[in-house]
MILOVO-960076 format. One record per residue (C-alpha): z, x, y; residue number from 1. Coordinates in pm, 1 decimal, m for minus. Example, Ala and Ser with C-alpha at 12.3 -4.5 7.8 and 13.67 -1.06 7.14 Angstrom:
// residues 2
NODE        up      east     north  lumtor
NODE     780.0    1230.0    m450.0       1
NODE     714.0    1367.0    m106.0       2
***
This chain:
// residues 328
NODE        up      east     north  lumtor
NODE    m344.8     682.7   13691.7       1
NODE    m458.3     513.9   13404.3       2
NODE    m759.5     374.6   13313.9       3
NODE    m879.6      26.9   13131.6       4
NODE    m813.7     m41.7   12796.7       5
NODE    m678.8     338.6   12742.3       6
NODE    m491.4     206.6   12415.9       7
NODE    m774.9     100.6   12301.2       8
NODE    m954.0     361.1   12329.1       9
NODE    m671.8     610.0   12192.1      10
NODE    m672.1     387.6   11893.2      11
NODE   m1068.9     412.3   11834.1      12
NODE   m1044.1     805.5   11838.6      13
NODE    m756.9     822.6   11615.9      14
NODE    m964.0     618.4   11370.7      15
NODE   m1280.5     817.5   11419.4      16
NODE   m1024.3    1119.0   11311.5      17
NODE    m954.2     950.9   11019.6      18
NODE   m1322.6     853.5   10930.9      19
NODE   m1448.6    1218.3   11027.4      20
NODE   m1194.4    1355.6   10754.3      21
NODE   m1279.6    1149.5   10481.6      22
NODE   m1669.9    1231.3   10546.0      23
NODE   m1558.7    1598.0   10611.8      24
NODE   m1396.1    1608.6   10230.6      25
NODE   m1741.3    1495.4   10063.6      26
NODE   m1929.5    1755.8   10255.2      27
NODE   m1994.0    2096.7   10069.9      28
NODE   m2194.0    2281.5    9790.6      29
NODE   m2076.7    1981.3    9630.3      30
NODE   m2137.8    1649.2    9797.2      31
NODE   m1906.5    1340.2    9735.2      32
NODE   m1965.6    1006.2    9785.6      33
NODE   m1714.8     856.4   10026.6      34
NODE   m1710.1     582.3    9742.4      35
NODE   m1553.4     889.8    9525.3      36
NODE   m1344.9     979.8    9784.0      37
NODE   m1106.8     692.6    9841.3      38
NODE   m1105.0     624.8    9469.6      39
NODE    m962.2     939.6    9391.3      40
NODE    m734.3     948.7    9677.5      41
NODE    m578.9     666.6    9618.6      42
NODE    m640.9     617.2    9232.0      43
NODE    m802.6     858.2    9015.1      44
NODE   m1133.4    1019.1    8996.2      45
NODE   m1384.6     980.6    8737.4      46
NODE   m1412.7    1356.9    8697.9      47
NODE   m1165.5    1654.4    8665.5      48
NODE   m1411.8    1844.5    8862.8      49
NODE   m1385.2    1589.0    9164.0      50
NODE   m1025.4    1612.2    9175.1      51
NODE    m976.1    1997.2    9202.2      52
NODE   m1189.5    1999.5    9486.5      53
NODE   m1072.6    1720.7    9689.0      54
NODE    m720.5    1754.3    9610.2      55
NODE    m662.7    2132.8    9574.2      56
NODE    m965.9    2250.4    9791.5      57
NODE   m1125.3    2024.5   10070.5      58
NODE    m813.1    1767.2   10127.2      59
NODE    m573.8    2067.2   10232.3      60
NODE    m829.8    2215.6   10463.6      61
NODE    m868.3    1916.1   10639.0      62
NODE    m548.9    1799.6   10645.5      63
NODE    m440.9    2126.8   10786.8      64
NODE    m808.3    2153.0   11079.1      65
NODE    m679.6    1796.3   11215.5      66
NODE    m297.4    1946.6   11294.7      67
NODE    m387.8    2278.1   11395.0      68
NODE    m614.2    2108.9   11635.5      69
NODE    m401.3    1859.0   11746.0      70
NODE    m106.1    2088.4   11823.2      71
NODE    m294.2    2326.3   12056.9      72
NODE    m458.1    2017.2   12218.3      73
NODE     m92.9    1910.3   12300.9      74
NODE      11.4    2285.5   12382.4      75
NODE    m264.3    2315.9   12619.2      76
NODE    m204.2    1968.3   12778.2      77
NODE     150.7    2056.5   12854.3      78
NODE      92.8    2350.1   12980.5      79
NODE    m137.8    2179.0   13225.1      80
NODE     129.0    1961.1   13337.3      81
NODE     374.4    2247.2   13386.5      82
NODE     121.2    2512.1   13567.4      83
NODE     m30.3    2196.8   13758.5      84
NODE    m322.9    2343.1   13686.0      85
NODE    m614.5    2214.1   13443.3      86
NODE    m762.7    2526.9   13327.8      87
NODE    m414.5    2636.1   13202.5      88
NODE    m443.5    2623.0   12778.6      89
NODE    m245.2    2826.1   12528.1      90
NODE    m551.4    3096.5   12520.8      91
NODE    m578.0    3163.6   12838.3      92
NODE    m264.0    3213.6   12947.3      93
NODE    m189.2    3468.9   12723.0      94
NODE      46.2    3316.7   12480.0      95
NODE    m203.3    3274.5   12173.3      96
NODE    m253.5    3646.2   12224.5      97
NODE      95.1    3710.9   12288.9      98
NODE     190.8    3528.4   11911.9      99
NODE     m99.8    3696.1   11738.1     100
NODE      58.5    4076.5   11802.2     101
NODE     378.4    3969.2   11685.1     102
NODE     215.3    3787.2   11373.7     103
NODE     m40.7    4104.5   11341.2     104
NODE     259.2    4358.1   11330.9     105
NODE     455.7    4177.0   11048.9     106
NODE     112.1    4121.8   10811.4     107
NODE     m41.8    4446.7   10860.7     108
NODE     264.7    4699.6   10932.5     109
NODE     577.8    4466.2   10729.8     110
NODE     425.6    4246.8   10486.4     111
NODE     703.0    4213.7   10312.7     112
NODE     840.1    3996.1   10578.7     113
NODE     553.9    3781.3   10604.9     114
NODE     821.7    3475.6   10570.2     115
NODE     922.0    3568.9   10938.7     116
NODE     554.7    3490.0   10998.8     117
NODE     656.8    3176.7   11247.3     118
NODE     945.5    3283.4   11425.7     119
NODE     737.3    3615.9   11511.4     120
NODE     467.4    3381.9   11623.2     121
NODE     717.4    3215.4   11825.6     122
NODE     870.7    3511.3   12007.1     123
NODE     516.4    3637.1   12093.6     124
NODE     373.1    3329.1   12269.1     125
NODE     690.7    3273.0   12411.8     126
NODE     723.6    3634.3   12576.3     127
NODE     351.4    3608.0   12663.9     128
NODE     401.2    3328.5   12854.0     129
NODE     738.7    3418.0   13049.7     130
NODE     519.1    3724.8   13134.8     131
NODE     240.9    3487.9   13304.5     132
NODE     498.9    3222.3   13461.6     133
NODE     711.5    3496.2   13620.6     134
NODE     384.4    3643.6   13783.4     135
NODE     251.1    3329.5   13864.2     136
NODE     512.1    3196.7   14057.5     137
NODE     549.1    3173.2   14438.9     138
NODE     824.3    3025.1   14681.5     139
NODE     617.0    2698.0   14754.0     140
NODE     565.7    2703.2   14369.7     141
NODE     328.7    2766.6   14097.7     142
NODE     m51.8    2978.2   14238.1     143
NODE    m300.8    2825.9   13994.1     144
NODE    m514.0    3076.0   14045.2     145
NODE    m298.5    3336.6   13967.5     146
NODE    m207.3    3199.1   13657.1     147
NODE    m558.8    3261.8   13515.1     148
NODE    m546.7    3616.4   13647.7     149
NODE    m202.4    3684.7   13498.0     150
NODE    m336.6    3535.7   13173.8     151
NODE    m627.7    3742.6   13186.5     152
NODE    m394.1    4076.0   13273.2     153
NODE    m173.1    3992.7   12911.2     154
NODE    m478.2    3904.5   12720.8     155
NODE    m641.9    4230.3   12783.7     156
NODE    m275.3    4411.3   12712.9     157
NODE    m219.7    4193.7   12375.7     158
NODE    m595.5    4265.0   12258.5     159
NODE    m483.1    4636.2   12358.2     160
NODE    m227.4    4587.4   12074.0     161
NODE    m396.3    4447.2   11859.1     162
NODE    m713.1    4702.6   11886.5     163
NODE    m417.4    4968.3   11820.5     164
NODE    m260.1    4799.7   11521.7     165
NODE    m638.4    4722.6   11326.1     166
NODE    m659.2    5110.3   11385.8     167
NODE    m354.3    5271.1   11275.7     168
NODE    m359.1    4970.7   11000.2     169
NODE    m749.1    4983.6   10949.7     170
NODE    m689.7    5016.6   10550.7     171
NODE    m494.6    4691.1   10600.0     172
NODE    m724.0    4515.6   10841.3     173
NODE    m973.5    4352.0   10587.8     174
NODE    m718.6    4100.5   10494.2     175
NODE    m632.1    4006.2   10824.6     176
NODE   m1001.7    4002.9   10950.5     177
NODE   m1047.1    3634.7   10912.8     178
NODE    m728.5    3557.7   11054.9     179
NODE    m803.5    3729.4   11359.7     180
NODE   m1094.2    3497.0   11424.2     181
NODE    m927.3    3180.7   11328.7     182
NODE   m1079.8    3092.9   10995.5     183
NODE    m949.0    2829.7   10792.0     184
NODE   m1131.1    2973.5   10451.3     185
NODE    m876.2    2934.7   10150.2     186
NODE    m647.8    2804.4   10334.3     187
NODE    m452.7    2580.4   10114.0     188
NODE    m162.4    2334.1   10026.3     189
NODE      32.3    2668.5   10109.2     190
NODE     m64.1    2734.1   10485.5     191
NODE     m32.5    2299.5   10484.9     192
NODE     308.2    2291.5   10399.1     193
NODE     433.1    2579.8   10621.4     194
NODE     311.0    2457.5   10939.6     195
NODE     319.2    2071.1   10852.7     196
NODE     743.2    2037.8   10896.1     197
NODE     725.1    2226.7   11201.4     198
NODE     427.9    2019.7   11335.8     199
NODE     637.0    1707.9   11276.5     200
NODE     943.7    1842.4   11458.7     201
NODE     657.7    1920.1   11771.5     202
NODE     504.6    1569.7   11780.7     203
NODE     847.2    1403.6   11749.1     204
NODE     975.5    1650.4   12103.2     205
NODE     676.2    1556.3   12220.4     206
NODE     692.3    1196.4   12228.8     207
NODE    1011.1    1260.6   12418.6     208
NODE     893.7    1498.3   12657.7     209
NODE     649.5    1193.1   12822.9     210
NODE     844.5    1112.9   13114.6     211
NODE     903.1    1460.8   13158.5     212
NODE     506.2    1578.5   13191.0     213
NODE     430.8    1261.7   13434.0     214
NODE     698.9    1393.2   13643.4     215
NODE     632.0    1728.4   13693.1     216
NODE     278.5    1654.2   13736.5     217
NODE     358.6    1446.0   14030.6     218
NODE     442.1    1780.0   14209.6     219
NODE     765.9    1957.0   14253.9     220
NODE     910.0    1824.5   14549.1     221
NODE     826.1    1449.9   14409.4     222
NODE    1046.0    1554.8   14085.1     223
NODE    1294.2    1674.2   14283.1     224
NODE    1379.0    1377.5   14464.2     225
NODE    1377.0    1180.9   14160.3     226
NODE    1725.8    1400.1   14084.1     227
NODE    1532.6    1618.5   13844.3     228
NODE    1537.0    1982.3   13758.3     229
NODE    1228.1    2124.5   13831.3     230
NODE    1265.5    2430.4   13654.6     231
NODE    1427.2    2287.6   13339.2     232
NODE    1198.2    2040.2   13316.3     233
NODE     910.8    2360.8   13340.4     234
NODE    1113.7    2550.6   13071.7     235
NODE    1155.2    2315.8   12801.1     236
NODE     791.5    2182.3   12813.3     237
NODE     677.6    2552.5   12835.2     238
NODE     875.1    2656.3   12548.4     239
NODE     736.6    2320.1   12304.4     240
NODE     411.0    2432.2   12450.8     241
NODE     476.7    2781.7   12264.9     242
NODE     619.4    2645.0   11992.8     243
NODE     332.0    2429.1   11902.3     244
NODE     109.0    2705.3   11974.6     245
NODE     247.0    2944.8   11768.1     246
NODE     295.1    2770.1   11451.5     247
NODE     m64.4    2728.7   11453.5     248
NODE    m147.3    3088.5   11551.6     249
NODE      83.7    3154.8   11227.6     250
NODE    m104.9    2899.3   11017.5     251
NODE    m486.8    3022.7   11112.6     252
NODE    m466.3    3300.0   11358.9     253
NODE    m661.5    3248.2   11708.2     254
NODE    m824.7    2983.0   11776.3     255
NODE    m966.6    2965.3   12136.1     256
NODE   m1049.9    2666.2   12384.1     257
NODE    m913.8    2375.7   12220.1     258
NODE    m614.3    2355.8   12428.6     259
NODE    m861.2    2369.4   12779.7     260
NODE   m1160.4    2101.7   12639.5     261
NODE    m935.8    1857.6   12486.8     262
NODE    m712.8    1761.3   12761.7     263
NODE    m988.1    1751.2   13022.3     264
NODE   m1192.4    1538.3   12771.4     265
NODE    m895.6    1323.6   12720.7     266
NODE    m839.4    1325.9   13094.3     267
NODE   m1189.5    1178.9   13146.8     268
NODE   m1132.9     873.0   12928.4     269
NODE    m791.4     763.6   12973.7     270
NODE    m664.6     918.4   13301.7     271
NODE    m334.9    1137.0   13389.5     272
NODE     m93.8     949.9   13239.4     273
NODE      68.7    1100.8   12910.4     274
NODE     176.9     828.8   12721.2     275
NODE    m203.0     795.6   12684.4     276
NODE    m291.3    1130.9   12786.9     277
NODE     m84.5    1318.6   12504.0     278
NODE    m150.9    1054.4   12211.3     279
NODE    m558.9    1086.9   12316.9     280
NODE    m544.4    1481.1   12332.5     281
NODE    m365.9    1495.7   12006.6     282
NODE    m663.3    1269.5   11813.4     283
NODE    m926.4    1470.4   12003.6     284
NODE    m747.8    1808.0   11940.1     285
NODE    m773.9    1700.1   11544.4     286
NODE   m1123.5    1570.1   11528.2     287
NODE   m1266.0    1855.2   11722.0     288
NODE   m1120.1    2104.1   11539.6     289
NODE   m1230.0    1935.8   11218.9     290
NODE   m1579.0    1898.6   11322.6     291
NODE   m1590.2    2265.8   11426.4     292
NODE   m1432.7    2400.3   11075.7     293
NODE   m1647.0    2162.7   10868.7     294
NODE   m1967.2    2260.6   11075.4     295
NODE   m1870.4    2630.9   11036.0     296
NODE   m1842.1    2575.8   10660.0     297
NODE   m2138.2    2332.5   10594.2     298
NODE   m2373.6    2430.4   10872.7     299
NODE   m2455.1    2805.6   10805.8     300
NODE   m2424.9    2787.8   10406.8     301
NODE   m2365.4    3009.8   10204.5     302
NODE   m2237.1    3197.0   10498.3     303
NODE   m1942.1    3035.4   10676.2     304
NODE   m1825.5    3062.2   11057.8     305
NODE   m1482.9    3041.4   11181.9     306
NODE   m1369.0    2757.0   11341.9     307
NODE   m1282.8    3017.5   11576.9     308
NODE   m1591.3    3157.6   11627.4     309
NODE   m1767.3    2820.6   11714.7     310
NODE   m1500.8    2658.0   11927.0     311
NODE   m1540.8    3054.5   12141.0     312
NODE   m1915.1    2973.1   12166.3     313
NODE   m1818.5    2611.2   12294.1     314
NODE   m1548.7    2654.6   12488.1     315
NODE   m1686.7    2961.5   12672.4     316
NODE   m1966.8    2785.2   12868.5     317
NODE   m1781.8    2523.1   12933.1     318
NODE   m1480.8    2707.2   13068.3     319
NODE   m1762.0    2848.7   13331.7     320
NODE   m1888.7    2516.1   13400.2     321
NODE   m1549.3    2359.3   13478.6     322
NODE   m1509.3    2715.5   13718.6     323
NODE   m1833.3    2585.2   13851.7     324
NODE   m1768.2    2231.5   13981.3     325
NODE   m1456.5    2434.0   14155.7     326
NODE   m1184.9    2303.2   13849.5     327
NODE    m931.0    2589.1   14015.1     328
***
């Protein structure tokens, strides 16, 4: 059901995105005036000094915050719609967990193959969350509560692999160690344009996978007398879900929460309907993850928090309060 003037409001949070980004680029051990900031994005700036850090430095970082977030806000809000189910996010069902053993094995035990990076991420989350469907399912359909416990159940047996890997591999592990808890710290135009073309191809799918997520969300026996297959429809969304969440588990390692507050935020100001739903989630995804990384990096200085870290000690509570008001 949608609510009034949902455009709108999709339209004012993509342009507080934008406006949080260019105030996130002057924030830092060296502050620049927004002033500063357009002029050298979109002329030159009056110092050298100015344009390292806002071209090579702070511009990247954001850039890359704002799709991260946004594709695990759209992961987790598909996976939603397919699990019928709104605690359902790319964390908690296991599949972040899932991508970040595959990922782990290739930097700390192959790192010569780290261009396989992605498509390990990929086969991870994807397994991961094959392992949680299949338990989760029941002849009248999908048990929402079971899909929690399964997720739990493959979480505990990927953070078993990983604990195992940061052992054998512990002379390895420092280099991994702010992967593991989703940092975005010198991440640059590098990590940007490996997870960018992907991220494209993911929006554009999608856009096209609309219809699809108000369907299934209607319930299965309501998609199935509109002529559709159910459990095609469930597959492909689930497997864009992955995708989207494993690119960024590639890009920045494991970043919790996102994919559970964003939709439900989004749900509470525009409704169930994805044409608004997904477009809204996506703008929220980005600006929450940008205002966690820049308040990790600006907050606490000198010392920096992972975005992870912060959206864990966010998302956490409210994970418990949404168990609370009986969200299951």
């Amino acid at each position: 059901m949608n609510k009034p003037q949902s455009g709108a409001i999709v339209l004012l949070t993509f342009s507080l995105t934008i406006l949080a980004a260019v105030i996130a680029i002057g924030l830092g051990s060296v502050t620049i005036a927004v002033p500063e900031i357009i002029k050298t994005l979109f002329s030159a700036s009056s110092t050298a000094v100015h344009d390292t850090i806002i071209w090579d430095i702070r511009l990247p970082r954001v850039l890359l915050a704002m799709i991260i977030g946004a594709n695990i806000a759209i992961s987790g809000a598909l996976l939603q719609a397919v699990m019928g189910n709104p605690l359902a996010d790319p964390g908690l069902t296991g599949v972040t967990s899932g991508a970040a053993v595959c990922v782990l094995i290739i930097m700390l035990a192959a790192p010569e193959y780290t261009q396989f990076i992605p498509l390990a991420a990929f086969v991870g989350g994807l397994f991961a969350a094959t392992i949680v469907y299949a338990l989760a399912w029941r002849r009248n359909g999908i048990s929402p509560i079971t899909i929690i416990l399964s997720g739990v159940a493959v979480n505990a047996l990927c953070g078993g692999g990983i604990g195992y890997l940061s052992i054998i591999y512990s002379d390895r592990l420092p280099s991994a160690v702010q992967w593991l808890n989703g940092s975005l710290a010198a991440k640059g135009n590098n990590a940007l344009f490996m997870v960018f073309p992907y991220a494209i191809v993911g929006w554009i799918l999608s856009i096209f996978a609309i219809r699809k997520a108000n369907i299934i969300r209607m319930g299965d026996q309501v998609a199935s007398n509109l002529g559709e297959n159910v459990n095609r429809i469930r597959i492909s969304l689930s497997i864009l879900a992955v995708f989207l969440a494993a690119i960024s588990v590639a890009a920045i390692g494991m970043i919790g929460f996102v994919g559970l507050v964003v939709p439900h935020m989004a749900r509470l100001l525009v409704g169930s309907n994805y044409k608004y739903l997904l477009p809204m989630s996506m703008a929220l995804g980005a600006l929450v993850l940008l205002l966690a990384d820049t308040g990790g990096r600006t907050l606490f200085s000198p010392l920096e928090i992972p975005a992870g870290i912060l959206m864990a000690v966010v998302g956490g509570p409210y994970f418990l309060y949404l168990m609370r008001r009986g969200k299951f």
